[in-house]
C-alpha positions as CSV (number, residue, x, y, z in Angstrom):
1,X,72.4,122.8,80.2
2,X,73.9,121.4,77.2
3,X,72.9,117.9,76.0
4,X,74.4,115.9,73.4
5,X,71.6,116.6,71.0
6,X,73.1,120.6,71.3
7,X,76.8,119.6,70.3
8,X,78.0,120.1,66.9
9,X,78.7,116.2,65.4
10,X,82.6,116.9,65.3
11,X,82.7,117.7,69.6
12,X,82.6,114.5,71.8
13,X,79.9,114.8,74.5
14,X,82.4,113.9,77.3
15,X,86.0,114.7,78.0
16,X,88.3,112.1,77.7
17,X,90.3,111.0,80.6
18,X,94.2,110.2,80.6
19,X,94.8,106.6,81.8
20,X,95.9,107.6,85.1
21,X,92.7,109.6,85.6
22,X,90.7,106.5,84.2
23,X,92.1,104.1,86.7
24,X,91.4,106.6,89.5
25,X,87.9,106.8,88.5
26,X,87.5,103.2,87.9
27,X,88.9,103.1,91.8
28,X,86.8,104.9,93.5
29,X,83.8,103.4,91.8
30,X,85.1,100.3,92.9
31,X,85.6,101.3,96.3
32,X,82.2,103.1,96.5
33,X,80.6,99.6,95.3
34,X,82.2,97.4,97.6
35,X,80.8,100.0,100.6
36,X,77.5,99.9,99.0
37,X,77.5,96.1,99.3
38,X,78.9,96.1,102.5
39,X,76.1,98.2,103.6
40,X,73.3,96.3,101.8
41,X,74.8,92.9,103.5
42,X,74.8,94.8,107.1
43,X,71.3,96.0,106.6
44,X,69.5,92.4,105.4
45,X,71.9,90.8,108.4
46,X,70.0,93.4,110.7
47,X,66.7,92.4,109.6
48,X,67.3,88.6,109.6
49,X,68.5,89.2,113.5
50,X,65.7,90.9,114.1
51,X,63.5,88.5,112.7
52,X,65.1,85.7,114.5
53,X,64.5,87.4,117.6
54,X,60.9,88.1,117.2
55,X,60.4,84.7,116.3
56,X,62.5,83.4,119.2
57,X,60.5,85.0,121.4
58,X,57.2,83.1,120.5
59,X,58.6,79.8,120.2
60,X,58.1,78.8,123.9
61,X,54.5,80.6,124.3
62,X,53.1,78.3,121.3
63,X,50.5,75.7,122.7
64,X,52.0,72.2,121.5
């Protein structure tokens, strides 16, 4: 595995991308973080639900 301690100073450690390529990139990063979201937002709704519904469910048992 080469690292960017192993390149000669004149070589660049990464290829550089046309600006078509770039702006695909930078798409599906985008896209990949707005699923990654979406998921995160599902999963904390889940839990609130199912914390609702555990607390619902003792609500009328509690002595006054």
């Amino acid at each position: 595995m080469t690292t960017t301690s192993d390149l000669p100073d004149n070589e660049p450690a990464a290829e550089t991308l046309s600006p078509a390529a770039e702006a695909e990139r930078k798409r599906r990063q985008r896209s990949r973080s707005i699923a990654i979201a979406l998921i995160l937002v599902a999963v904390v709704g889940i839990f609130y639900a199912i914390t609702i519904v555990q607390i619902g469910g003792t609500i009328g048992t509690r002595p006054l």
